[in-house]
mmJSON file of the N, C-alpha and C atoms, coordinates in Angstrom:
{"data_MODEL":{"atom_site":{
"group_PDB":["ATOM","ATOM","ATOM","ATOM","ATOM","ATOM","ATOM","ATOM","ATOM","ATOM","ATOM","ATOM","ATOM","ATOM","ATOM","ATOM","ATOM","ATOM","ATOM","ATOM","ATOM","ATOM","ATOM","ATOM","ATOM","ATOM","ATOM","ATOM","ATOM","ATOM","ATOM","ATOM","ATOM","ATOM","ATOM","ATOM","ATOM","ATOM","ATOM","ATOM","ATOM","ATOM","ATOM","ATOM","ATOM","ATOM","ATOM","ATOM","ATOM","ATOM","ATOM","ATOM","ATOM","ATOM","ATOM","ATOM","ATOM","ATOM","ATOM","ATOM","ATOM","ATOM","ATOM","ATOM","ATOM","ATOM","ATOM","ATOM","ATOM","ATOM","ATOM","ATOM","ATOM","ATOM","ATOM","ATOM","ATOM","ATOM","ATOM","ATOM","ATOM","ATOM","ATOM","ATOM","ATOM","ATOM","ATOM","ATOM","ATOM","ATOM","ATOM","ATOM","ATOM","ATOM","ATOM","ATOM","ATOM","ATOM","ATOM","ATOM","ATOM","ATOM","ATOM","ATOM","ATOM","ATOM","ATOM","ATOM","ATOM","ATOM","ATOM","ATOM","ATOM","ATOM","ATOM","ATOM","ATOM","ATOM","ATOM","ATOM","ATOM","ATOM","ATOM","ATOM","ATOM","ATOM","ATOM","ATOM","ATOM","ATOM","ATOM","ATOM","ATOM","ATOM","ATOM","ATOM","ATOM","ATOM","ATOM","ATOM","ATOM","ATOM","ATOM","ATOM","ATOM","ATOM","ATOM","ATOM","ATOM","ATOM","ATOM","ATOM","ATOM","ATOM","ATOM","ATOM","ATOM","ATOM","ATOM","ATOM","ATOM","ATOM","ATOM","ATOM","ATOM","ATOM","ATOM","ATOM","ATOM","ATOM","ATOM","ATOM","ATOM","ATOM","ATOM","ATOM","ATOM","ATOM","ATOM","ATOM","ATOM","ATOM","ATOM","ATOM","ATOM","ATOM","ATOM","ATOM","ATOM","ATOM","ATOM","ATOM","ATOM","ATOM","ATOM","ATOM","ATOM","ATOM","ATOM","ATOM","ATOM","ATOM","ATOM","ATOM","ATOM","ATOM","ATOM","ATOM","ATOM","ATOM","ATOM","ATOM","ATOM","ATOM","ATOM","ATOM","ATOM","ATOM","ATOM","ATOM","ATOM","ATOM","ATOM","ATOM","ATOM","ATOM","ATOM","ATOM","ATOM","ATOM","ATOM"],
"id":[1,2,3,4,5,6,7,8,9,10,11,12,13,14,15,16,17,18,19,20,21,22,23,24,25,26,27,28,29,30,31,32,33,34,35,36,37,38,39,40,41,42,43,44,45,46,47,48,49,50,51,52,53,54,55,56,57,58,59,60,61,62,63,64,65,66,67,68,69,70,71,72,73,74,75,76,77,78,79,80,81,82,83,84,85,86,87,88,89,90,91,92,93,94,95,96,97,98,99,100,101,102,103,104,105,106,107,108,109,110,111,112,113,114,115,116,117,118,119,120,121,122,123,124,125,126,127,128,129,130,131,132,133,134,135,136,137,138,139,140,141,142,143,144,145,146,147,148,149,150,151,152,153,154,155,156,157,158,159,160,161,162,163,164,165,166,167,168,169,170,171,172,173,174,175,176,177,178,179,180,181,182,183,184,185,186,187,188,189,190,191,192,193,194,195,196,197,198,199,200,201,202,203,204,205,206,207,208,209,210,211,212,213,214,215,216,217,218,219,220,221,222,223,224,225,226,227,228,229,230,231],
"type_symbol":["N","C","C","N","C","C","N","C","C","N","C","C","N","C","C","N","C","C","N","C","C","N","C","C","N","C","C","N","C","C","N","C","C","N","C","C","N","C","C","N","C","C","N","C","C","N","C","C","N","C","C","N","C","C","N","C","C","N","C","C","N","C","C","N","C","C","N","C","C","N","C","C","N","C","C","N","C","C","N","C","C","N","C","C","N","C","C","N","C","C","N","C","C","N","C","C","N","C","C","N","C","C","N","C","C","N","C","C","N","C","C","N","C","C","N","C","C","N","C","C","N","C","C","N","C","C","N","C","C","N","C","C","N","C","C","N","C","C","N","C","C","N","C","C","N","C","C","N","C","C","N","C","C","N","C","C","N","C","C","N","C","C","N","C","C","N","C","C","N","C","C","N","C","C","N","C","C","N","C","C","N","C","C","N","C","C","N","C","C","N","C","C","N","C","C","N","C","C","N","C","C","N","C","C","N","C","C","N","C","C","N","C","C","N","C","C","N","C","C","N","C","C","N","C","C","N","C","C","N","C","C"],
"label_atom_id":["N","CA","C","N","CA","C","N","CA","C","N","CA","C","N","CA","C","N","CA","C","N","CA","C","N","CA","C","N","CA","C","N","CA","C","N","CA","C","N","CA","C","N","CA","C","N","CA","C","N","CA","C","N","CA","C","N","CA","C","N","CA","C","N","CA","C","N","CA","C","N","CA","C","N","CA","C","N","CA","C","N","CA","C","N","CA","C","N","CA","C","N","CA","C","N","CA","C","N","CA","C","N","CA","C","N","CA","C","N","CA","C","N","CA","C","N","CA","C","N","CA","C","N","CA","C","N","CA","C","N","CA","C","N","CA","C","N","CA","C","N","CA","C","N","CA","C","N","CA","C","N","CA","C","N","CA","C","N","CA","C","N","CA","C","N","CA","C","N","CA","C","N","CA","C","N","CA","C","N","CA","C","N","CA","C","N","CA","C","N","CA","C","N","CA","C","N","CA","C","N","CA","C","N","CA","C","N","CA","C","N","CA","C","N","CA","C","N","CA","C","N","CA","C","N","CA","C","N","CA","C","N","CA","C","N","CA","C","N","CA","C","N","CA","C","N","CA","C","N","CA","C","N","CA","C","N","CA","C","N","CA","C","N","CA","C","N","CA","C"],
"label_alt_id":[null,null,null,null,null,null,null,null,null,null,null,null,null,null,null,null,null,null,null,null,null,null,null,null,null,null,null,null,null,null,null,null,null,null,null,null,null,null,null,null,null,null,null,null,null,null,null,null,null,null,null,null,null,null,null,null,null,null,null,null,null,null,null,null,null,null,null,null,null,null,null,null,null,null,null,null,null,null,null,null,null,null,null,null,null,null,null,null,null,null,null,null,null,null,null,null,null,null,null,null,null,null,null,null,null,null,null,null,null,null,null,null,null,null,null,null,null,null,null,null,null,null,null,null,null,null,null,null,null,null,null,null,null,null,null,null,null,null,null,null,null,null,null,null,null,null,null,null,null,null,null,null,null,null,null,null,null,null,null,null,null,null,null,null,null,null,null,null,null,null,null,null,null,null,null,null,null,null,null,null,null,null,null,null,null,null,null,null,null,null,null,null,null,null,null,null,null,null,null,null,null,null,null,null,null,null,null,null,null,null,null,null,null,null,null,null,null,null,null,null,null,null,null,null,null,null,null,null,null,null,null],
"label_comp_id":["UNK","UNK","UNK","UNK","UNK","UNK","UNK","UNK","UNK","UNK","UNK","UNK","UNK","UNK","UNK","UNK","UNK","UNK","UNK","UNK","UNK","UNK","UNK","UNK","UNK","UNK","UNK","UNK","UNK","UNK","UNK","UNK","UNK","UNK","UNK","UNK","UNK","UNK","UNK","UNK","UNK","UNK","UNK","UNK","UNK","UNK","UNK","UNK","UNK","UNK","UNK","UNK","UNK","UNK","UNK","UNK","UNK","UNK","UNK","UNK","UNK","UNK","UNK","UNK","UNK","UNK","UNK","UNK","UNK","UNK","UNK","UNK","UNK","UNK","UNK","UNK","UNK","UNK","UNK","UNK","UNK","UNK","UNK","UNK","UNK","UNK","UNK","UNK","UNK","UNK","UNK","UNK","UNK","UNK","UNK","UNK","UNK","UNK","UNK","UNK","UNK","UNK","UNK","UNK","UNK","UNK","UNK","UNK","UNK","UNK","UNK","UNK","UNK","UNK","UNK","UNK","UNK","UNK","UNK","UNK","UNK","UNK","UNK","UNK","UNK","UNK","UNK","UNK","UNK","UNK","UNK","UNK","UNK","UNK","UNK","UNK","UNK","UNK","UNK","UNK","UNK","UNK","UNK","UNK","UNK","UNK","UNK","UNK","UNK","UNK","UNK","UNK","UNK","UNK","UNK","UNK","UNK","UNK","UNK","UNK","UNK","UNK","UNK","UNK","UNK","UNK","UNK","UNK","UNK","UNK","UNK","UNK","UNK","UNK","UNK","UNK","UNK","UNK","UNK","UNK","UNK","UNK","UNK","UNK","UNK","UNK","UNK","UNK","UNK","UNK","UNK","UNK","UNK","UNK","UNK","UNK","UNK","UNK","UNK","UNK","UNK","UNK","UNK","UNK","UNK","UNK","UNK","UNK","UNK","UNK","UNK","UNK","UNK","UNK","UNK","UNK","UNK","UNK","UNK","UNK","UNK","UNK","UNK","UNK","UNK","UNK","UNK","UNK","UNK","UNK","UNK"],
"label_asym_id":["A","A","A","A","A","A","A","A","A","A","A","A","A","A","A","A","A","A","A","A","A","A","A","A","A","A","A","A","A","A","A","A","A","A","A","A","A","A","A","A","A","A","A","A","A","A","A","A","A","A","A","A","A","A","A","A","A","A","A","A","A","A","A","A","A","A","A","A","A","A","A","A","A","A","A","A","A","A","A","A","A","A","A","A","A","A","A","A","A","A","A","A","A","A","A","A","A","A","A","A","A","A","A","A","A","A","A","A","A","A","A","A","A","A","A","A","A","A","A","A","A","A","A","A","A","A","A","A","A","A","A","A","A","A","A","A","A","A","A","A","A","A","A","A","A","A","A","A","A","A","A","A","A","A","A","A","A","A","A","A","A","A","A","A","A","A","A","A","A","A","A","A","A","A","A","A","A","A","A","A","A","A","A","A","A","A","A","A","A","A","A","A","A","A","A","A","A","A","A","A","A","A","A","A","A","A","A","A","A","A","A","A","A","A","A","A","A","A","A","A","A","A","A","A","A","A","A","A","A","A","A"],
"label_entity_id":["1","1","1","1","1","1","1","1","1","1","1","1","1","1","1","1","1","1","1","1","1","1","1","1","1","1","1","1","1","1","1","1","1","1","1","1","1","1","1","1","1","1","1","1","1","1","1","1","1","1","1","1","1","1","1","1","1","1","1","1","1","1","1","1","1","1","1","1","1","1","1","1","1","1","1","1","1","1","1","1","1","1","1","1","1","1","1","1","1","1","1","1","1","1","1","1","1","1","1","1","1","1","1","1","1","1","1","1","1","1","1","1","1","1","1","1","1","1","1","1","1","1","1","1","1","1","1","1","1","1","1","1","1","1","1","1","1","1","1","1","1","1","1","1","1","1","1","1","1","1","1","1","1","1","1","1","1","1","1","1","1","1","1","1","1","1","1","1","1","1","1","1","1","1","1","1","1","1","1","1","1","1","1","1","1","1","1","1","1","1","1","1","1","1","1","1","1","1","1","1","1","1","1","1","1","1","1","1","1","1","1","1","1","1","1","1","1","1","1","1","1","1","1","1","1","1","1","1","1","1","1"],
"label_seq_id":[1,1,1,2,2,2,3,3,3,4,4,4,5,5,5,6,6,6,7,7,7,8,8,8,9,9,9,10,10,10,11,11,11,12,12,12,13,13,13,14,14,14,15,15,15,16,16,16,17,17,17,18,18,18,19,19,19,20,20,20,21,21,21,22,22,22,23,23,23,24,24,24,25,25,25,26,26,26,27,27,27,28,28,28,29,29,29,30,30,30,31,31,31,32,32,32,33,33,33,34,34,34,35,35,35,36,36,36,37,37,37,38,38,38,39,39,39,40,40,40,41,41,41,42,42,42,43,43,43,44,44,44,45,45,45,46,46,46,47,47,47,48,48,48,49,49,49,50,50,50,51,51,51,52,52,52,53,53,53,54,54,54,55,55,55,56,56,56,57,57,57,58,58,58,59,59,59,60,60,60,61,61,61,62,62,62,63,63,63,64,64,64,65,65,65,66,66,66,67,67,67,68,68,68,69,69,69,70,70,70,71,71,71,72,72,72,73,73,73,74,74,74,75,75,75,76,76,76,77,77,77],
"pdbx_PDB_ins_code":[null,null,null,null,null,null,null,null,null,null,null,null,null,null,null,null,null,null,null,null,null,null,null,null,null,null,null,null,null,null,null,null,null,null,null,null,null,null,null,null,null,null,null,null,null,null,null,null,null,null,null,null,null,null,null,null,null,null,null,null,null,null,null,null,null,null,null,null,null,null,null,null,null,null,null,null,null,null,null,null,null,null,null,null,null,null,null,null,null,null,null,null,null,null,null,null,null,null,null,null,null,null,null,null,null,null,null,null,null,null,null,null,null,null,null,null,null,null,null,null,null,null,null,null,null,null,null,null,null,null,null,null,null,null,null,null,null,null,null,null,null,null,null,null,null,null,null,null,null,null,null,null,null,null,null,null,null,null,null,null,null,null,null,null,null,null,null,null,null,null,null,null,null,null,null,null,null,null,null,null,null,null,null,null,null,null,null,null,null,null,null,null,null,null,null,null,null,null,null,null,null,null,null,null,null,null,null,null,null,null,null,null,null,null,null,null,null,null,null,null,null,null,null,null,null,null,null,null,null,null,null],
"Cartn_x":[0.848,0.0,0.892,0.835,1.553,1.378,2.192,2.141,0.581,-0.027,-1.192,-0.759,-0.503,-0.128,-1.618,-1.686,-2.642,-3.412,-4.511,-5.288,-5.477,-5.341,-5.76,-7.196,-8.069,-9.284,-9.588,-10.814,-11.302,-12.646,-12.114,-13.403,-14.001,-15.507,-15.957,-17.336,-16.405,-17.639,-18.514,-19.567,-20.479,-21.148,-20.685,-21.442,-21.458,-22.291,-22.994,-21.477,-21.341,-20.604,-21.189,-20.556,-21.52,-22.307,-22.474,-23.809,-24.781,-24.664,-25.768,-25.188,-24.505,-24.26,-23.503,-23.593,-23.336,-22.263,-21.208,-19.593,-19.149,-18.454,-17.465,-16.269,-15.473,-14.181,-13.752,-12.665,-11.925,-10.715,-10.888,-9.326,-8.843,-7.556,-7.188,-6.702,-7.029,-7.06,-6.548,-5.115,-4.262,-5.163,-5.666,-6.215,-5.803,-6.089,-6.107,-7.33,-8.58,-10.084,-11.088,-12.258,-12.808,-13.454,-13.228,-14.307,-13.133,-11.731,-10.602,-10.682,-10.938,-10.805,-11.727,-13.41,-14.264,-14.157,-13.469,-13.065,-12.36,-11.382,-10.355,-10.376,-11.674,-12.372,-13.287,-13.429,-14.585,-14.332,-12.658,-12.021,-11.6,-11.143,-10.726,-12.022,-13.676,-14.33,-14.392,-14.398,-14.56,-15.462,-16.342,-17.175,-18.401,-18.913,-19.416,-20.157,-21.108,-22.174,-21.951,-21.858,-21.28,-21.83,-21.768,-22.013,-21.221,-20.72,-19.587,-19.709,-19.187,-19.343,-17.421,-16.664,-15.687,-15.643,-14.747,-14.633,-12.906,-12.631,-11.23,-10.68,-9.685,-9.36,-8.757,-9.42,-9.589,-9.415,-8.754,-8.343,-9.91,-10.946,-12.553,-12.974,-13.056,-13.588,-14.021,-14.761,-15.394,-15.746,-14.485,-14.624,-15.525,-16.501,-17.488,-19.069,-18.622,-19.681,-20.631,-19.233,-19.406,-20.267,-19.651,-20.589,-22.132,-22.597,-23.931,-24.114,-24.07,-24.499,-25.246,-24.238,-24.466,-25.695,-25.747,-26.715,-27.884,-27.639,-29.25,-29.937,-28.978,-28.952,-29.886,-29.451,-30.137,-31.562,-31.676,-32.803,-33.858,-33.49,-34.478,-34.901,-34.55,-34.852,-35.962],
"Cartn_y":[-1.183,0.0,1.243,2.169,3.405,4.412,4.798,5.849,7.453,7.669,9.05,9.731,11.291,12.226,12.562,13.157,13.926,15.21,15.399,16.506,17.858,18.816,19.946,19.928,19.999,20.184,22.045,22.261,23.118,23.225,23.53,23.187,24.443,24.252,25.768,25.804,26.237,26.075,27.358,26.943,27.938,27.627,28.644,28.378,29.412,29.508,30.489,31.131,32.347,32.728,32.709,33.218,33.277,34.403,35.424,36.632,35.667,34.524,34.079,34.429,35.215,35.74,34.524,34.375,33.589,34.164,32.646,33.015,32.124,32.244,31.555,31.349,29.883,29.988,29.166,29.013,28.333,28.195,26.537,25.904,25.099,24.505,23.919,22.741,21.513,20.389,19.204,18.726,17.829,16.31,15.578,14.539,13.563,12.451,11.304,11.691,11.247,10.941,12.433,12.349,13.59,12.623,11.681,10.92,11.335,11.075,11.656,13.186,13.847,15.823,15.881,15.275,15.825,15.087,13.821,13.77,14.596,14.575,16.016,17.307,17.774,19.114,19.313,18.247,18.403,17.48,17.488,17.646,18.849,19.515,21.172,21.872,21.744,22.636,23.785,25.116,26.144,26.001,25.372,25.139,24.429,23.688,22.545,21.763,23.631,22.826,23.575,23.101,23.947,22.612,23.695,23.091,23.246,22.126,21.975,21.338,22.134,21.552,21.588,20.326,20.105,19.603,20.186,20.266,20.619,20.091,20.163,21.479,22.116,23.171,23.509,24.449,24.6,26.476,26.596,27.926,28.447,28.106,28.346,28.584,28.567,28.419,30.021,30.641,31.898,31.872,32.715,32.618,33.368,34.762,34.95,34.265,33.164,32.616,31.515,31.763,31.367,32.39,33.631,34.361,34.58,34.559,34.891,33.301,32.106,31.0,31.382,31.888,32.608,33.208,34.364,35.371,34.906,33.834,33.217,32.137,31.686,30.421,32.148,32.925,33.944,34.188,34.679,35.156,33.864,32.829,31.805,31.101,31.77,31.639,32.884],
"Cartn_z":[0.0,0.0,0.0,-1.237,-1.108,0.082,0.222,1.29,1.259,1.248,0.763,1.67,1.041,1.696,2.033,3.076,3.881,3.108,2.96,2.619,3.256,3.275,4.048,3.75,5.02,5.104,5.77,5.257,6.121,6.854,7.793,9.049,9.453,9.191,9.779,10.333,11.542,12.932,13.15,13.475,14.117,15.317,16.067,17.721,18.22,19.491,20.0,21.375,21.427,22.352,23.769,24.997,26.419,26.594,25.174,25.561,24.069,23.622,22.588,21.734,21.377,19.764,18.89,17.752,17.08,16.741,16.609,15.959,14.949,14.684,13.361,13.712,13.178,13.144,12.109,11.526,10.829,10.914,10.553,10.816,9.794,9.364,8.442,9.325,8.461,9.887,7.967,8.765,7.728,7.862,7.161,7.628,5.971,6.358,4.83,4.471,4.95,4.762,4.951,4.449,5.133,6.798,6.718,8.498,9.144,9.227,9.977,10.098,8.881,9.179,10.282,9.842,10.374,12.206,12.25,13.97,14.835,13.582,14.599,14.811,13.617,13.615,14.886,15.289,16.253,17.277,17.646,19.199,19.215,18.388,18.343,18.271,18.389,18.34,19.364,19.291,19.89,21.241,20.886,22.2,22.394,23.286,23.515,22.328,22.289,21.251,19.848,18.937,17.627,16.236,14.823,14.364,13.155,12.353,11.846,10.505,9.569,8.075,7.81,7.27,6.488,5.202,4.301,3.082,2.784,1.406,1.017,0.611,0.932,0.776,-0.688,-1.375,-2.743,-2.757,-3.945,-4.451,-4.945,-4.854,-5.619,-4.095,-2.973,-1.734,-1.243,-1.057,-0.752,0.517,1.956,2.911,3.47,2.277,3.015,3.246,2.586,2.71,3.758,4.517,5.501,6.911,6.684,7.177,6.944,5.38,4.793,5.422,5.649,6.456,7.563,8.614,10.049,9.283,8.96,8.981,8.251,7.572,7.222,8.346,9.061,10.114,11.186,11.453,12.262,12.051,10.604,9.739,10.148,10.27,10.45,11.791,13.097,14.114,14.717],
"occupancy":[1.0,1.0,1.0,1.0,1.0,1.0,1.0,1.0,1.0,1.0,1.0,1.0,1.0,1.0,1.0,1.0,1.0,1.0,1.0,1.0,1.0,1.0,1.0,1.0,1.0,1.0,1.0,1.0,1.0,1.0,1.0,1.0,1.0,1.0,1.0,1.0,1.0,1.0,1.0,1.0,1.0,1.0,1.0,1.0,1.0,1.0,1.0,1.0,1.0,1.0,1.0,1.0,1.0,1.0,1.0,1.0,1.0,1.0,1.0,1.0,1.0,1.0,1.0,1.0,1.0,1.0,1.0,1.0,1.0,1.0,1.0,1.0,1.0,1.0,1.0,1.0,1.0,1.0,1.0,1.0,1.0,1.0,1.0,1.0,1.0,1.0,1.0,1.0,1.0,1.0,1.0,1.0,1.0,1.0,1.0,1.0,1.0,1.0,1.0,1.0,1.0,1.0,1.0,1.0,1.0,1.0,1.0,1.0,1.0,1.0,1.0,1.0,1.0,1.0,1.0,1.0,1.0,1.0,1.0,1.0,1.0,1.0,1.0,1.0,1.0,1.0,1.0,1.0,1.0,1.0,1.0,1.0,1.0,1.0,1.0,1.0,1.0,1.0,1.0,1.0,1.0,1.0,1.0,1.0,1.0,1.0,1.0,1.0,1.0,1.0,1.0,1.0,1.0,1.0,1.0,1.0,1.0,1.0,1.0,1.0,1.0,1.0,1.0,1.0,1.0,1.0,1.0,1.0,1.0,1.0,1.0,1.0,1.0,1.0,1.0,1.0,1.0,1.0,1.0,1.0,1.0,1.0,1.0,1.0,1.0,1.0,1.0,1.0,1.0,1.0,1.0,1.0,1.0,1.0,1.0,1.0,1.0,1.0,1.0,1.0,1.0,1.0,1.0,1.0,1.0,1.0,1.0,1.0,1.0,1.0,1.0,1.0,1.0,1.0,1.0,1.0,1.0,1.0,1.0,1.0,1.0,1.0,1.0,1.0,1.0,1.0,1.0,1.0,1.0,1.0,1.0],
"B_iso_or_equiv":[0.0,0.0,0.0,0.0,0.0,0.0,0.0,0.0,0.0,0.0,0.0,0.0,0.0,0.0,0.0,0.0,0.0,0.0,0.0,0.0,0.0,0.0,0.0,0.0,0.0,0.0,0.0,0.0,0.0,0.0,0.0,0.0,0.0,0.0,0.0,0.0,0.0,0.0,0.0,0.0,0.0,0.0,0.0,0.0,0.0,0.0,0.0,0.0,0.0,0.0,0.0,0.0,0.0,0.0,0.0,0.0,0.0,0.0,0.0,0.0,0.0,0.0,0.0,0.0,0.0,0.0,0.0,0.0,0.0,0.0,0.0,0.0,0.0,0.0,0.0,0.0,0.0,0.0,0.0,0.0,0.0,0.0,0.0,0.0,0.0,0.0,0.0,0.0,0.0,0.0,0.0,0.0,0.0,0.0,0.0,0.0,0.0,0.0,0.0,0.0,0.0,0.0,0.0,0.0,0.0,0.0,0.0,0.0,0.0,0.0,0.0,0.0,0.0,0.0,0.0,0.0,0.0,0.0,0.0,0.0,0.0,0.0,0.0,0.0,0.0,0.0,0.0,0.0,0.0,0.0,0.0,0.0,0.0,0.0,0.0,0.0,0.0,0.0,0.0,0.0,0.0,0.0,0.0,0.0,0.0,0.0,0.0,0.0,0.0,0.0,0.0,0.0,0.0,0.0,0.0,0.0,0.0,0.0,0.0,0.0,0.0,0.0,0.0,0.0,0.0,0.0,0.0,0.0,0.0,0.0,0.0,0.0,0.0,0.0,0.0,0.0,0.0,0.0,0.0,0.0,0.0,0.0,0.0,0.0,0.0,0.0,0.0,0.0,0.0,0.0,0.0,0.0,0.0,0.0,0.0,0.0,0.0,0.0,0.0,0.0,0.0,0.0,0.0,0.0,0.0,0.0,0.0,0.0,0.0,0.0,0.0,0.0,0.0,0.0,0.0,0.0,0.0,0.0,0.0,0.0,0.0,0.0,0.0,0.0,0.0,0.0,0.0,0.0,0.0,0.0,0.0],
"pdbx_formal_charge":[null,null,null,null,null,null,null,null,null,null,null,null,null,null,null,null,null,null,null,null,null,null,null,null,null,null,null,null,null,null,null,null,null,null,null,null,null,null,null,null,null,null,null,null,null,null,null,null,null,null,null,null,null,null,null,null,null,null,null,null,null,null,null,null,null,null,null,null,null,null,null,null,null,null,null,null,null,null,null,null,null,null,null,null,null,null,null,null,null,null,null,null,null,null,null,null,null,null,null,null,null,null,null,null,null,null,null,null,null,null,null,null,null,null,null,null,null,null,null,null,null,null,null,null,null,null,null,null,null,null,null,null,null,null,null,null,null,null,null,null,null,null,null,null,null,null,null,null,null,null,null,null,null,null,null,null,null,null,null,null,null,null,null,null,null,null,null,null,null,null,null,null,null,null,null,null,null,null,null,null,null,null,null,null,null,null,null,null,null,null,null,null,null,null,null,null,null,null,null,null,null,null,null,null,null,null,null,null,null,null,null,null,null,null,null,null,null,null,null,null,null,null,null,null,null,null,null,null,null,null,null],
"auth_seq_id":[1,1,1,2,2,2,3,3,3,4,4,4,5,5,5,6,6,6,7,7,7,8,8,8,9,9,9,10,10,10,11,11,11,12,12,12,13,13,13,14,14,14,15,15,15,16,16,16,17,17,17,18,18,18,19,19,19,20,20,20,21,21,21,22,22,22,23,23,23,24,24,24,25,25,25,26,26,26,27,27,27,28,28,28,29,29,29,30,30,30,31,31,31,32,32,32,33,33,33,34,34,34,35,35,35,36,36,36,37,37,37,38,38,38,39,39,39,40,40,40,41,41,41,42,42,42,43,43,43,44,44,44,45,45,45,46,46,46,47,47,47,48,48,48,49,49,49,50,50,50,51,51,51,52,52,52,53,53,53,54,54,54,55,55,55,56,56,56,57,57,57,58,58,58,59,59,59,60,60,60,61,61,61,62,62,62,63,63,63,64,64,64,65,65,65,66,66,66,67,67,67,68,68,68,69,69,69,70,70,70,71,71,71,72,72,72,73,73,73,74,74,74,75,75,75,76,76,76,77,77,77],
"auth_comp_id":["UNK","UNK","UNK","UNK","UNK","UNK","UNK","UNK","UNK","UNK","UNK","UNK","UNK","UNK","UNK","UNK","UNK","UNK","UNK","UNK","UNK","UNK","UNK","UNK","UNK","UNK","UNK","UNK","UNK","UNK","UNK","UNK","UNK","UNK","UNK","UNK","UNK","UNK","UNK","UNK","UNK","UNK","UNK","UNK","UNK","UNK","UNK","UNK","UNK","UNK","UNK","UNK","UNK","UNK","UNK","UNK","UNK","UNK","UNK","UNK","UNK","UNK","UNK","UNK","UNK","UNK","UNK","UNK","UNK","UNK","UNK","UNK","UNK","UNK","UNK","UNK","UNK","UNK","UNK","UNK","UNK","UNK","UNK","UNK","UNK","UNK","UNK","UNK","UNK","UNK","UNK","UNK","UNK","UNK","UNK","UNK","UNK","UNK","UNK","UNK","UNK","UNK","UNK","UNK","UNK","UNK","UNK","UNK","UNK","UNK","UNK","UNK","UNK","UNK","UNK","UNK","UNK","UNK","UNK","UNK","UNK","UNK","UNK","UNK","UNK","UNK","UNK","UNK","UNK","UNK","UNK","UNK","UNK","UNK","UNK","UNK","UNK","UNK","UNK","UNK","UNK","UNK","UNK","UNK","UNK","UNK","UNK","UNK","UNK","UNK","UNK","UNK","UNK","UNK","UNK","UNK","UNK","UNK","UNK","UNK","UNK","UNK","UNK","UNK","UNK","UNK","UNK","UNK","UNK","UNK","UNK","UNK","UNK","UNK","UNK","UNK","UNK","UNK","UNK","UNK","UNK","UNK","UNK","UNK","UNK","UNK","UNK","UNK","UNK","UNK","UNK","UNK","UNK","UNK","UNK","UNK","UNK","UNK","UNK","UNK","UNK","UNK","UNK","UNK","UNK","UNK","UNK","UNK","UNK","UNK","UNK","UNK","UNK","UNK","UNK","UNK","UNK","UNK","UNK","UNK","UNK","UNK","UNK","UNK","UNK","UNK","UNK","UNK","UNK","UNK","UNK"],
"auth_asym_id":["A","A","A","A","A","A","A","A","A","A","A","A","A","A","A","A","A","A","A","A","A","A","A","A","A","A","A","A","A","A","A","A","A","A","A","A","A","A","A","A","A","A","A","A","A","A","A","A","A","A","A","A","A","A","A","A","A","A","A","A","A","A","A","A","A","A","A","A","A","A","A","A","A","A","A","A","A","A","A","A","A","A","A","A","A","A","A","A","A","A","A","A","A","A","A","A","A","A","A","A","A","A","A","A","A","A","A","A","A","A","A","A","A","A","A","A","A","A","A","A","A","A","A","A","A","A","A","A","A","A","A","A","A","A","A","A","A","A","A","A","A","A","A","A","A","A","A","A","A","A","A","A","A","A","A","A","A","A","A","A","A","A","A","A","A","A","A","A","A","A","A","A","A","A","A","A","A","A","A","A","A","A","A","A","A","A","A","A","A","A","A","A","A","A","A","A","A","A","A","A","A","A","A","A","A","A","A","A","A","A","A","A","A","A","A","A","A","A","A","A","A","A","A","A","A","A","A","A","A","A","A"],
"auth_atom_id":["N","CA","C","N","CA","C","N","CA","C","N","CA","C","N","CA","C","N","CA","C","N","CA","C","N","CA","C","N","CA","C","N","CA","C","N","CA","C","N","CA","C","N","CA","C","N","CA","C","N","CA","C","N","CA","C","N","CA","C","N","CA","C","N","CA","C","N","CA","C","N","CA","C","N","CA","C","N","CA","C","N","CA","C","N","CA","C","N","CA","C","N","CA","C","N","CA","C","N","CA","C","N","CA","C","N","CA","C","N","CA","C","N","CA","C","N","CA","C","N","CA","C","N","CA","C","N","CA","C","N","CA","C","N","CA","C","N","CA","C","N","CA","C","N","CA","C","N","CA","C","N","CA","C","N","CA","C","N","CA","C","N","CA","C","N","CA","C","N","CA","C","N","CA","C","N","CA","C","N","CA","C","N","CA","C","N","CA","C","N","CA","C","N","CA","C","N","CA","C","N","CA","C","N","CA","C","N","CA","C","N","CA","C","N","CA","C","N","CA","C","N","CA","C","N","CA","C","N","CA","C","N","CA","C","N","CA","C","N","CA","C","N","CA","C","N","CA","C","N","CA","C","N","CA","C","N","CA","C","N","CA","C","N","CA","C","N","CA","C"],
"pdbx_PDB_model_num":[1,1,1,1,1,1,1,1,1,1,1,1,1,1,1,1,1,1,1,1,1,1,1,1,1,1,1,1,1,1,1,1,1,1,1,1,1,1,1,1,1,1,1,1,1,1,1,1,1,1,1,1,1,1,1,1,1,1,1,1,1,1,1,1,1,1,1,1,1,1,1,1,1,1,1,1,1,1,1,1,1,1,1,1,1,1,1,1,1,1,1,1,1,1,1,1,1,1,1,1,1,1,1,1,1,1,1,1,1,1,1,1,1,1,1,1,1,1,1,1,1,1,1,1,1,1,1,1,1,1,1,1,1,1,1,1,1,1,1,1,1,1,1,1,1,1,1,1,1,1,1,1,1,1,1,1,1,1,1,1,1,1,1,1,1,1,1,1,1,1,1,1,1,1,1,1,1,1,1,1,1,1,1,1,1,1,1,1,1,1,1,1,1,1,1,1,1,1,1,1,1,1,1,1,1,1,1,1,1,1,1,1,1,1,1,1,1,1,1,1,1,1,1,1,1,1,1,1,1,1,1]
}}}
């Protein structure tokens, strides 16, 4: 079995801070698999309860879109 270099994933969390407000973070997390990114994305989560989408890190990737997420995830509560 050849050796597979590791993927850069990106992990991007959303969870609530201690006044409620909703936050964001992102991390780049080296993994083989996306089931490996998304385990180790979410021993590093920000905080207890969060919610977490991973995906491969790509030159096409639009980091504000991660914000317009948040603010529609708002719009609908």
């Amino acid at each position: 079995m050849p050796n597979e270099a590791p993927v850069t994933w990106i992990a991007y969390y959303i969870y609530a801070d201690e006044a409620g407000g909703a936050k964001t973070l992102i991390r780049e997390i080296d993994a083989l698999t996306y089931h490996d990114a998304y385990h180790f994305a979410s021993k590093l989560a920000p905080a207890e309860e969060f919610v977490l989408s991973v995906r491969p890190k790509s030159d096409e990737q639009i980091l504000g879109s991660v914000r317009y997420s948040v603010d529609r995830m708002k719009e609908d509560d």
